[in-house]
OpenMM code with the backbone's topology and positions (N, CA, C; nanometers):
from openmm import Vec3, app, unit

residues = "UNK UNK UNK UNK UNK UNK UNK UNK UNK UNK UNK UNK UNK UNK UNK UNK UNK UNK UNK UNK UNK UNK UNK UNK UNK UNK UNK UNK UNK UNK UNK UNK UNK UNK UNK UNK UNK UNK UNK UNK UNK UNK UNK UNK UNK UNK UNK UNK UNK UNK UNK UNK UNK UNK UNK UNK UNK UNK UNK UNK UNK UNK UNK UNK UNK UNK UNK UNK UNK UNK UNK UNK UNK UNK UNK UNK UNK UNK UNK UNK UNK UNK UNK UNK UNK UNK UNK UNK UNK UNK UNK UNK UNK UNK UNK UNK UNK UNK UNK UNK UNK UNK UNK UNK UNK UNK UNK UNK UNK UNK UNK UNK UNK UNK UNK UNK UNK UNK UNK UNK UNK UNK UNK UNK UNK UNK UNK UNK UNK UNK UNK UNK UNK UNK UNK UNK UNK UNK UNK UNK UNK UNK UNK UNK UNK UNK UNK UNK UNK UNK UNK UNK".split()
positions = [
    Vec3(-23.7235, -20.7290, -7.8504),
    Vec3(-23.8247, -20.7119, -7.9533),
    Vec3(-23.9540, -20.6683, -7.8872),
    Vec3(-24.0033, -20.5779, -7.9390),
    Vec3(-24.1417, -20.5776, -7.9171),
    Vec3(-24.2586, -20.5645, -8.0303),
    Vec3(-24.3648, -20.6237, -8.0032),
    Vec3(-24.4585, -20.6215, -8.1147),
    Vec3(-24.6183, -20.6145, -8.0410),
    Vec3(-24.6662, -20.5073, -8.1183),
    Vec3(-24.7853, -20.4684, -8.1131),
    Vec3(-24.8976, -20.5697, -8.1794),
    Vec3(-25.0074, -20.6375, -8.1085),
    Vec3(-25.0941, -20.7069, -8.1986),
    Vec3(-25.1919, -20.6971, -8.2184),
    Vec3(-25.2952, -20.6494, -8.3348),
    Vec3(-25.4064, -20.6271, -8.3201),
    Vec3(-25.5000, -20.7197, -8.3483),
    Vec3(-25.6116, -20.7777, -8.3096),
    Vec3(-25.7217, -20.8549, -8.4098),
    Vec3(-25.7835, -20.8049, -8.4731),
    Vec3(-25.7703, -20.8532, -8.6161),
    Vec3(-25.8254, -20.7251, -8.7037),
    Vec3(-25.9304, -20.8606, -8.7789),
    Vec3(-26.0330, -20.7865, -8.8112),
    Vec3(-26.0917, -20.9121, -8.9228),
    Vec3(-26.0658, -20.8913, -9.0811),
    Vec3(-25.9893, -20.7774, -9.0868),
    Vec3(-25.8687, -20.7383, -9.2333),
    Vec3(-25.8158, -20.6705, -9.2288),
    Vec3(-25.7518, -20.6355, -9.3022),
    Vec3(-25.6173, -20.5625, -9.3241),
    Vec3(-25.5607, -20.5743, -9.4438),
    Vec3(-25.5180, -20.4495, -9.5310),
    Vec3(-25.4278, -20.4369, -9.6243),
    Vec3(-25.3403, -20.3422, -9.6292),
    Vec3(-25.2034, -20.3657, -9.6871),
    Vec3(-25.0660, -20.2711, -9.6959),
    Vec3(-25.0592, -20.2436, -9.8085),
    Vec3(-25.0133, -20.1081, -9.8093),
    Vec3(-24.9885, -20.0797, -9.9637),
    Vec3(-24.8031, -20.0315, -9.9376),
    Vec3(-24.8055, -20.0877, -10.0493),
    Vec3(-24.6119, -20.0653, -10.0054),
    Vec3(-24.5808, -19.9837, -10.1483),
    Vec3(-24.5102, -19.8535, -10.1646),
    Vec3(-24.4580, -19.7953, -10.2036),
    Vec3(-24.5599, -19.7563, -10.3216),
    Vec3(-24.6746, -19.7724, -10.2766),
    Vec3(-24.7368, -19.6958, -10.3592),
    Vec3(-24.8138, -19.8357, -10.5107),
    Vec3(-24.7852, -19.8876, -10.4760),
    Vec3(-24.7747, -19.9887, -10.5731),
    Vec3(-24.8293, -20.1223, -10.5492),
    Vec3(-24.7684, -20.2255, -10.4515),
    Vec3(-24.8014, -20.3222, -10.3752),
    Vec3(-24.8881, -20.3571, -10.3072),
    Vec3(-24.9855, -20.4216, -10.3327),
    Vec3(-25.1072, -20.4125, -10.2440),
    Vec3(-25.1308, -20.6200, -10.1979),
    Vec3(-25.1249, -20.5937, -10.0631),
    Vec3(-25.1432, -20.7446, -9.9844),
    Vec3(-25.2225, -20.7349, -9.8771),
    Vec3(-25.3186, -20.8229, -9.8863),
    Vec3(-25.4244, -20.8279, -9.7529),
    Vec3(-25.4582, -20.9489, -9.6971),
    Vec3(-25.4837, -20.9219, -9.5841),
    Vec3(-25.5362, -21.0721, -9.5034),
    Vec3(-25.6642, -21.0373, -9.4419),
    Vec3(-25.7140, -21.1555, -9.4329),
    Vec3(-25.8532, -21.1792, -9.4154),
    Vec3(-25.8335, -21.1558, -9.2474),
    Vec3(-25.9546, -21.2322, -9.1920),
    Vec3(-25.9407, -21.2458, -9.0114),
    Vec3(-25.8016, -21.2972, -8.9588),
    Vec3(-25.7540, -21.2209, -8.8642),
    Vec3(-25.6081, -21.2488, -8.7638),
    Vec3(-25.5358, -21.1895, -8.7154),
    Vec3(-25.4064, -21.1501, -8.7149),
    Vec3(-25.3318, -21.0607, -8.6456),
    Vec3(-25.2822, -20.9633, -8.7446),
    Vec3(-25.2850, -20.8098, -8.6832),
    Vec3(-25.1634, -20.7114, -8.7666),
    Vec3(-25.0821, -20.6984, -8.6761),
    Vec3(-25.0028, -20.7697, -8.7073),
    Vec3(-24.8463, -20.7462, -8.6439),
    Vec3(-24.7460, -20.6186, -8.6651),
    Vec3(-24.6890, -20.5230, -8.5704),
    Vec3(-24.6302, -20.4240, -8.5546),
    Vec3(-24.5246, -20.4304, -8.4889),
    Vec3(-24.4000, -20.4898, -8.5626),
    Vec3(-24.2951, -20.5634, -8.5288),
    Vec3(-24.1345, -20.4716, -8.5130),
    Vec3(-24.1075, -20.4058, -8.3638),
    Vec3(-23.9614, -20.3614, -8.3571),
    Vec3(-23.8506, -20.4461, -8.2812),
    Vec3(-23.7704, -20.4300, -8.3680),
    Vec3(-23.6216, -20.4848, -8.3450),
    Vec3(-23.5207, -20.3917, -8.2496),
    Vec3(-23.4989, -20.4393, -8.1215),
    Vec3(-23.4026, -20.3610, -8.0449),
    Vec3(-23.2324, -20.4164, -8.0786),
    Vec3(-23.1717, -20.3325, -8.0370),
    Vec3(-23.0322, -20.3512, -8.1070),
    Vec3(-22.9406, -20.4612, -8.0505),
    Vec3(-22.9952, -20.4896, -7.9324),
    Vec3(-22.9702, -20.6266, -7.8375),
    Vec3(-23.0160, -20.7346, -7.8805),
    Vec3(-23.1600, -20.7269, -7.9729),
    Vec3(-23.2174, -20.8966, -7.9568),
    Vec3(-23.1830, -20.9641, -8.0373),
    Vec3(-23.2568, -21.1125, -8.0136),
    Vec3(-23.1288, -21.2457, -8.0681),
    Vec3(-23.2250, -21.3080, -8.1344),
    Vec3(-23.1643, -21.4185, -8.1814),
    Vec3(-23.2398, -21.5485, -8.2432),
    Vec3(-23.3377, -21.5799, -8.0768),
    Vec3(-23.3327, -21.6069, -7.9662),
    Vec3(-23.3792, -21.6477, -7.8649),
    Vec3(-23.5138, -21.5448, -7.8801),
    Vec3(-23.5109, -21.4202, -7.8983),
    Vec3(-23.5834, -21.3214, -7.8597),
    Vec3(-23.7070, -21.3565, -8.0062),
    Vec3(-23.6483, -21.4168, -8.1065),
    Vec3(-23.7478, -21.4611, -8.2437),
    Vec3(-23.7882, -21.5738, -8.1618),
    Vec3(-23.7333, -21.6431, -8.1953),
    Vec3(-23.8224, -21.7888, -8.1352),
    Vec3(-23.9291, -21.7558, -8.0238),
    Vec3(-23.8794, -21.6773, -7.8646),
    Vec3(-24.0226, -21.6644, -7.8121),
    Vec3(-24.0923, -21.5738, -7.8140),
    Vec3(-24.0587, -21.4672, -7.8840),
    Vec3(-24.2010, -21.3949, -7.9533),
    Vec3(-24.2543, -21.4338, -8.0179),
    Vec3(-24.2377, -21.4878, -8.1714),
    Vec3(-24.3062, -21.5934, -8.2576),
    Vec3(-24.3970, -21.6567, -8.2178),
    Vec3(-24.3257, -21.7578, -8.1247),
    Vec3(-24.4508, -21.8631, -8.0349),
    Vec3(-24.5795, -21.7856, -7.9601),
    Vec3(-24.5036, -21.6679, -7.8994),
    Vec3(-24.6121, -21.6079, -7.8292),
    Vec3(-24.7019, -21.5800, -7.9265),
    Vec3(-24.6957, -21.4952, -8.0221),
    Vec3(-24.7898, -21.4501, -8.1117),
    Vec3(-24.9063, -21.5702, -8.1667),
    Vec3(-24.8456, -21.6786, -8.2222),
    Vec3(-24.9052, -21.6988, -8.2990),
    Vec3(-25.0007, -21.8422, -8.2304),
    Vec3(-24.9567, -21.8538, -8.0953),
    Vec3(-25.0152, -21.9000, -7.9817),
    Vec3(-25.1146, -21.8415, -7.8904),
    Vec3(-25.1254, -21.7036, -7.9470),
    Vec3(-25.2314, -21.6285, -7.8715),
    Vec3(-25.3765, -21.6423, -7.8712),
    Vec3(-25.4527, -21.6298, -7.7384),
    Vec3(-25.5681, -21.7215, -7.7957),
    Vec3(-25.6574, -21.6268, -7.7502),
    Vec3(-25.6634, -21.5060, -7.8331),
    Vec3(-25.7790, -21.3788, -7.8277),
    Vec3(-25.8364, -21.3894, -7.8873),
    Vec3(-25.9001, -21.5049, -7.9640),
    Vec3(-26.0179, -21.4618, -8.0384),
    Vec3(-26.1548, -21.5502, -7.9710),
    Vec3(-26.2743, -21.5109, -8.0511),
    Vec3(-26.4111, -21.5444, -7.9204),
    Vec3(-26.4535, -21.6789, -7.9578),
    Vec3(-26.4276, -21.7718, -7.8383),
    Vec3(-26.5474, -21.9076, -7.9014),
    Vec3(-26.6506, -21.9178, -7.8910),
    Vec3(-26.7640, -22.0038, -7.8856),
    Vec3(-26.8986, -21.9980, -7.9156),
    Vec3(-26.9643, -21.9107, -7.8245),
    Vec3(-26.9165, -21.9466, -7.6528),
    Vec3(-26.9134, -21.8850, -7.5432),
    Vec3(-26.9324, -21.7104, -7.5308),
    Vec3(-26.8321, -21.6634, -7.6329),
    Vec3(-26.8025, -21.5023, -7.6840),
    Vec3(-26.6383, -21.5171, -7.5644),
    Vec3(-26.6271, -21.5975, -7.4965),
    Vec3(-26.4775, -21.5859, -7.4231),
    Vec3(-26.3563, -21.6130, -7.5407),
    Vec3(-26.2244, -21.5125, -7.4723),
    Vec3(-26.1580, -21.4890, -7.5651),
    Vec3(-26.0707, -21.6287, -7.5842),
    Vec3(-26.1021, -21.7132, -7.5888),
    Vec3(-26.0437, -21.8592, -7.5875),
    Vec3(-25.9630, -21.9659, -7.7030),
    Vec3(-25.9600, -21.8790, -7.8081),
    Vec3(-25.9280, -21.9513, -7.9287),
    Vec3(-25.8436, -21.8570, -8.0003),
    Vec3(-25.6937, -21.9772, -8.0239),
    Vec3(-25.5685, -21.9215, -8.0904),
    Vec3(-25.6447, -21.8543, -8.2688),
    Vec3(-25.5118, -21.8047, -8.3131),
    Vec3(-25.5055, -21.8088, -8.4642),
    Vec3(-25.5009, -21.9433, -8.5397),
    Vec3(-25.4693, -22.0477, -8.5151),
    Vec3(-25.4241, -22.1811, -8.5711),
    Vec3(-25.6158, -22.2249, -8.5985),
    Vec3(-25.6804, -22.2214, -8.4478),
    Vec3(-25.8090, -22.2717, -8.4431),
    Vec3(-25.9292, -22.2272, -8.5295),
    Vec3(-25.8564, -22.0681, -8.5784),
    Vec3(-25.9672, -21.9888, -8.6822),
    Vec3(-25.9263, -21.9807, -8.7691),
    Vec3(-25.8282, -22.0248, -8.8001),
    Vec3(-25.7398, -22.0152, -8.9781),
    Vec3(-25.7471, -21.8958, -8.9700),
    Vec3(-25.6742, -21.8550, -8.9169),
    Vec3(-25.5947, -21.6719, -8.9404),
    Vec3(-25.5081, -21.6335, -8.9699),
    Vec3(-25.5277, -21.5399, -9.0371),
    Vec3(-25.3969, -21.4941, -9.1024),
    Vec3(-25.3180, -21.3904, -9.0621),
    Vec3(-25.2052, -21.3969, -9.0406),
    Vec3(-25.1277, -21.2508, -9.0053),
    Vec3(-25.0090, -21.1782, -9.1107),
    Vec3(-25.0554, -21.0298, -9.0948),
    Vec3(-24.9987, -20.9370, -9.1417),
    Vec3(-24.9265, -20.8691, -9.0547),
    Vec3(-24.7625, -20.9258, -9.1206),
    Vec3(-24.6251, -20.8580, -8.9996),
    Vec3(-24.6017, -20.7406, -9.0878),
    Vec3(-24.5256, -20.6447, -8.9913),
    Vec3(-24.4708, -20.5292, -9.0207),
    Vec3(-24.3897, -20.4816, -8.9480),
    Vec3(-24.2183, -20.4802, -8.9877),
    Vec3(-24.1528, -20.3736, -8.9142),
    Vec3(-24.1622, -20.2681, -8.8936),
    Vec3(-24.1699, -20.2222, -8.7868),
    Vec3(-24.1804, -20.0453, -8.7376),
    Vec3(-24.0817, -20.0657, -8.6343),
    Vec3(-23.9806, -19.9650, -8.7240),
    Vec3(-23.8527, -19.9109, -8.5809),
    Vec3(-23.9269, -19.8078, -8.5002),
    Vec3(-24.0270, -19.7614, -8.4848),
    Vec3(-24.0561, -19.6239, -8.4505),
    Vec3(-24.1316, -19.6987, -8.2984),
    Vec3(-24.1491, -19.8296, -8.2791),
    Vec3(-24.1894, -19.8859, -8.1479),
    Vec3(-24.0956, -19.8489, -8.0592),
    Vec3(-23.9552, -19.8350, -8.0699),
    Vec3(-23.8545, -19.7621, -7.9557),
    Vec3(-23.8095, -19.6651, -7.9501),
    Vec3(-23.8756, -19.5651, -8.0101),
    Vec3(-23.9071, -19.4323, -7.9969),
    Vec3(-23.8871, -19.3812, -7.8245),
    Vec3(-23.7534, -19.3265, -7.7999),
    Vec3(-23.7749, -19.2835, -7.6923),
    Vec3(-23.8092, -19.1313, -7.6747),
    Vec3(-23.8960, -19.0995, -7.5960),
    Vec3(-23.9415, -18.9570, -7.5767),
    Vec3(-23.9103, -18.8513, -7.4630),
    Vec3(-23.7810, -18.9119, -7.4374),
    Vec3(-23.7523, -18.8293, -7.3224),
    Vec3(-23.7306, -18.6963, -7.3325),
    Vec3(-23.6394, -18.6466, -7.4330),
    Vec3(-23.5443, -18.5177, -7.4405),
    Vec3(-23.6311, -18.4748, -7.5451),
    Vec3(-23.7390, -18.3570, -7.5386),
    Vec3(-23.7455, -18.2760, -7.6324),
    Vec3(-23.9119, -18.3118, -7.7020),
    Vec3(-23.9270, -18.2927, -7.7802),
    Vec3(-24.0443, -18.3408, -7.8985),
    Vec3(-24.0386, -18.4167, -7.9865),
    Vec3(-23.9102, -18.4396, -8.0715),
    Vec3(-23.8178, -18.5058, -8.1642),
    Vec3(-23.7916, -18.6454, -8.0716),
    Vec3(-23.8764, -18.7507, -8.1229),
    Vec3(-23.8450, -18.9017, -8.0517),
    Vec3(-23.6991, -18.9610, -8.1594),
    Vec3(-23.6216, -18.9955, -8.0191),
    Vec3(-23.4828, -19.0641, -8.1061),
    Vec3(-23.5427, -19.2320, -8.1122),
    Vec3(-23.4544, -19.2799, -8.2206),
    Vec3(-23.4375, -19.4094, -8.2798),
    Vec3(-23.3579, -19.4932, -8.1804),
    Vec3(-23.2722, -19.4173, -8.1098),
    Vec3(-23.1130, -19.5189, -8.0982),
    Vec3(-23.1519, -19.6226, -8.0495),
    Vec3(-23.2824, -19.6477, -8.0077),
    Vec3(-23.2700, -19.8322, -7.9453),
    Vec3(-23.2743, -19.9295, -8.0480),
    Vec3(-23.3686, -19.8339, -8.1726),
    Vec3(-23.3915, -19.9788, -8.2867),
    Vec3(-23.2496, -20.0565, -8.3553),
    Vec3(-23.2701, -20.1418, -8.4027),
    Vec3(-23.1326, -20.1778, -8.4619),
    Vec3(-23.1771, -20.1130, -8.5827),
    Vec3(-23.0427, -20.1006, -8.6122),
    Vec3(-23.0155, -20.0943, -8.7802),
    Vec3(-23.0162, -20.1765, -8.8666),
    Vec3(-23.0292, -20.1570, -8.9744),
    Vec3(-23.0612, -20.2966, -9.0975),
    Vec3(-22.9682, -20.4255, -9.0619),
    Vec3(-22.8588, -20.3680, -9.0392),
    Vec3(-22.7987, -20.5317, -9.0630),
    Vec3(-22.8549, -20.6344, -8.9477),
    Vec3(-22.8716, -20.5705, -8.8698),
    Vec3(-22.9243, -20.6275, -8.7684),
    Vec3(-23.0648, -20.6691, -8.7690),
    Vec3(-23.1536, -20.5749, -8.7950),
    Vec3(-23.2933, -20.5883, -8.7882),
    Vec3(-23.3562, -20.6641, -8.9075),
    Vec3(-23.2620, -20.6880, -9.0513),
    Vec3(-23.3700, -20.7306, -9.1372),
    Vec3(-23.3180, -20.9137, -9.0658),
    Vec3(-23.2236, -20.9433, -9.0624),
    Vec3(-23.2142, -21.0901, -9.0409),
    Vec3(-23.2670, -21.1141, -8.9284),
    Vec3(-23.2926, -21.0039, -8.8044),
    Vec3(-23.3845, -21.0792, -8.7230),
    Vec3(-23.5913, -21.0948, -8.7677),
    Vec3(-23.5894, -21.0093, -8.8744),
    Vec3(-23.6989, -20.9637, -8.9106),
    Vec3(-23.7622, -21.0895, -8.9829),
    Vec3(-23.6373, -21.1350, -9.0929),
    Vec3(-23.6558, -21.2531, -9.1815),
    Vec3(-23.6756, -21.3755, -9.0827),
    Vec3(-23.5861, -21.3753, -8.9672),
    Vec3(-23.5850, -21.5069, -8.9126),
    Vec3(-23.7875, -21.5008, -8.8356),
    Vec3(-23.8230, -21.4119, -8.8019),
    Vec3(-23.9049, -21.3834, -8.7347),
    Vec3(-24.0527, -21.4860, -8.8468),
    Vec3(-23.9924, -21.3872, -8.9813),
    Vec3(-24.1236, -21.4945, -9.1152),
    Vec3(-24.0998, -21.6047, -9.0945),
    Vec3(-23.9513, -21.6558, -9.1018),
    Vec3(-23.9531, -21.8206, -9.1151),
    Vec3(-24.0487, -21.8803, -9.0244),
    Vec3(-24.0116, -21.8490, -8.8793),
    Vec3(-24.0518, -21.8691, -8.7359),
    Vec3(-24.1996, -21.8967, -8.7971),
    Vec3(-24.2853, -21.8138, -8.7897),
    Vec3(-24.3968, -21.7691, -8.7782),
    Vec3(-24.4389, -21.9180, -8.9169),
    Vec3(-24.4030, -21.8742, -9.0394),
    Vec3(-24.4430, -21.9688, -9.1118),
    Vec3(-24.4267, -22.1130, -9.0555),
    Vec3(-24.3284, -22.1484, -9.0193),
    Vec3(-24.3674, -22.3002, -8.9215),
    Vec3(-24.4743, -22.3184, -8.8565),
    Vec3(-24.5322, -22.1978, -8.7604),
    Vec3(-24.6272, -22.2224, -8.7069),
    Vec3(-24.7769, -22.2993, -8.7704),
    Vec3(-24.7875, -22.2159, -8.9123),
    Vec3(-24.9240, -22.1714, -8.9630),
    Vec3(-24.9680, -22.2709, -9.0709),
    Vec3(-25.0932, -22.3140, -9.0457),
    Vec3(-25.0950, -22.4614, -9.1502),
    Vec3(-25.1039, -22.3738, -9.3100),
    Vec3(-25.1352, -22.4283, -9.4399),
    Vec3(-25.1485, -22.3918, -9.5307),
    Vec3(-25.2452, -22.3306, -9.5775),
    Vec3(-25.3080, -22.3468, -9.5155),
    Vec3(-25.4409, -22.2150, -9.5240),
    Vec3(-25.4717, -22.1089, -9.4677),
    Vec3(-25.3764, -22.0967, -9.3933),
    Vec3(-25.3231, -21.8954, -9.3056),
    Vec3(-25.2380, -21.9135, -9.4259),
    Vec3(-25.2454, -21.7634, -9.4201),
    Vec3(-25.1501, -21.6970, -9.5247),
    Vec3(-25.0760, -21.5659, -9.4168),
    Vec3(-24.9420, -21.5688, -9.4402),
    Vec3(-24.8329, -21.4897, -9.4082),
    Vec3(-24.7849, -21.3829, -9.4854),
    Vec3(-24.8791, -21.2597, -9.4484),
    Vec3(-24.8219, -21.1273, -9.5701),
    Vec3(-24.7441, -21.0301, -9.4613),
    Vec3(-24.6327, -20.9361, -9.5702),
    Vec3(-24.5596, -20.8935, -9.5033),
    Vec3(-24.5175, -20.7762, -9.5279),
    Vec3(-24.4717, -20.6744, -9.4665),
    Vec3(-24.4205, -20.5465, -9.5621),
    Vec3(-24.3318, -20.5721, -9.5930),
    Vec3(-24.2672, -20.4329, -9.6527),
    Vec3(-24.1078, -20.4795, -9.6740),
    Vec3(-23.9825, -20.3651, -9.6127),
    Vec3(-23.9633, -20.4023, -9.5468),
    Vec3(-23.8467, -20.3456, -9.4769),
    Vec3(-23.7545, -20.2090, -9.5122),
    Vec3(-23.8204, -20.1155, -9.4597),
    Vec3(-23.7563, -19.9721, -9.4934),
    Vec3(-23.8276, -19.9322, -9.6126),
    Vec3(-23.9509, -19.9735, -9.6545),
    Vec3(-24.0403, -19.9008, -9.7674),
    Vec3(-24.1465, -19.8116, -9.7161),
    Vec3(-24.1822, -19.7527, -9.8024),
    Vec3(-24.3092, -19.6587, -9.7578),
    Vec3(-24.4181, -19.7411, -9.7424),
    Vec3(-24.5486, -19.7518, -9.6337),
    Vec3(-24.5991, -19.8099, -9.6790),
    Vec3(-24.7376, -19.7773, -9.5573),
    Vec3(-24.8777, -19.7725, -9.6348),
    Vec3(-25.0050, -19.7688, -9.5733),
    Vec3(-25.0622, -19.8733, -9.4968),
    Vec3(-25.0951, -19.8921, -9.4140),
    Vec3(-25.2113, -20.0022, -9.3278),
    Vec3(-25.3874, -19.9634, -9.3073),
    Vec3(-25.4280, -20.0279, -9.3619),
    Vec3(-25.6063, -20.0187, -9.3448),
    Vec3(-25.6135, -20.1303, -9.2804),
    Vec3(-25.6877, -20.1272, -9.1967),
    Vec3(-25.7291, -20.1982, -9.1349),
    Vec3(-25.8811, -20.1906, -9.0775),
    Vec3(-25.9203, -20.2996, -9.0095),
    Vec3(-26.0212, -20.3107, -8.9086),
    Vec3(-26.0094, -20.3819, -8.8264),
    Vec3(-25.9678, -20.3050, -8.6838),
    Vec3(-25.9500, -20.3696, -8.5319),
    Vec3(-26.0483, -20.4745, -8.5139),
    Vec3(-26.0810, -20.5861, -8.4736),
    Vec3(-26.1462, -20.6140, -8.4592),
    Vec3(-26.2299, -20.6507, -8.2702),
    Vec3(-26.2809, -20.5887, -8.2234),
    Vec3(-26.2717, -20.5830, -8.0743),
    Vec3(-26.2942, -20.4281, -8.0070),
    Vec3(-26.2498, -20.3538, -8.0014),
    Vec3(-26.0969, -20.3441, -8.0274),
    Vec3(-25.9977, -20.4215, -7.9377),
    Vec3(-25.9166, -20.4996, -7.9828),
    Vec3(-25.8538, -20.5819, -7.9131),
    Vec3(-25.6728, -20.5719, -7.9527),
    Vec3(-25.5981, -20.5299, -7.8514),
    Vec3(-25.5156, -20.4789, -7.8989),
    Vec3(-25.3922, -20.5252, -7.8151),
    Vec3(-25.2731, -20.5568, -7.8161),
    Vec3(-25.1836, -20.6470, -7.6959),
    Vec3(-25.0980, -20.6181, -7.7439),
    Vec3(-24.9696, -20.5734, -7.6451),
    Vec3(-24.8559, -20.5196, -7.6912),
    Vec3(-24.7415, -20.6102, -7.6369),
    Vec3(-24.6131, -20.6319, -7.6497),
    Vec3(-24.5264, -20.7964, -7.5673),
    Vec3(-24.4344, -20.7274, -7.6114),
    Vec3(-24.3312, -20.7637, -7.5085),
    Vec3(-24.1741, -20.7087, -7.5089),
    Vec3(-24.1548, -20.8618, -7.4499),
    Vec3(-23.9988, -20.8443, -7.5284),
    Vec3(-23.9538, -21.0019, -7.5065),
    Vec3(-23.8621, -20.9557, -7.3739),
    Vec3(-23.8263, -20.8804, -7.3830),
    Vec3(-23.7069, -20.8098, -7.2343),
    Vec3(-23.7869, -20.8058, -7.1146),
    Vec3(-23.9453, -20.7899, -7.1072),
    Vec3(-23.9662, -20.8165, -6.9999),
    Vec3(-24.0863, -20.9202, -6.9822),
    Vec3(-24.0520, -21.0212, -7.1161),
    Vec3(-24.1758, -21.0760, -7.1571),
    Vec3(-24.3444, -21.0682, -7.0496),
    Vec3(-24.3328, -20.9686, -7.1155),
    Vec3(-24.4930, -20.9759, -7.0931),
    Vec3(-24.5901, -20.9169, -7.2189),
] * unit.nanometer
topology = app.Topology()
chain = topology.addChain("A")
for resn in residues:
    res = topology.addResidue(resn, chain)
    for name in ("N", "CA", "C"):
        topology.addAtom(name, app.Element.getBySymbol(name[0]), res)
């Protein structure tokens, strides 16, 4: 798995033209599924994420998780994170998984994440293989990218 994270102090998705969900201060999550990863590979990305402690304390050091600022995160699958670019101009897919694969690791990924987050983060999400817009505002710009294969 790998997932892109931004600190954004908002963010909204518009999904198919129609759907509109936003979160206040926290993470936009940019979430791909490789065709290898497992339940193991949810559980410690999850933790990583939502254990991350980039945001500024009084200090301005980047010292304080999402849990400590009531933040909220906005996940999103994007197969297009394993985009390989070797051969040509045309980036191939073949690392992402395919649905059967990717939405149940995708779903297990919300559950995950919702354990983490007390009741006052809110957990918005796209929806899987829809069209769909991101507005945002980086906040920082602060931006961190994690592969569970070589966790870093």
């Amino acid at each position: 798995m790998r997932a892109v994270i931004q600190r954004v102090s908002s963010a909204t998705i518009v999904i198919d033209s129609t759907i509109t969900r936003s979160i206040r201060q926290g993470f936009l999550v940019l979430l791909g599924i490789e065709t290898d990863d497992t339940q193991e590979d949810v559980e410690w990305l999850t933790q990583k994420i939502v254990n991350m402690r980039i945001f500024s304390d009084q200090e301005g050091k980047m010292n304080l998780g999402l849990n400590e600022i009531k933040g909220d995160i906005l996940l999103v699958s994007q197969f297009t994170l394993f985009a390989s670019t070797k051969k040509g101009n045309r980036p191939s897919f073949i690392r992402s998984a395919k649905p059967d694969i990717a939405i149940p690791l995708y779903q297990a990924c919300i559950v995950e994440m919702k354990k983490s987050l007390s009741s006052e983060q809110n957990l918005v999400t796209g929806e899987f293989g829809s069209d769909m817009q991101i507005t945002f505002t980086n906040d920082g710009p602060v931006t961190i990218i994690i592969d569970t294969k070589t966790k870093e």
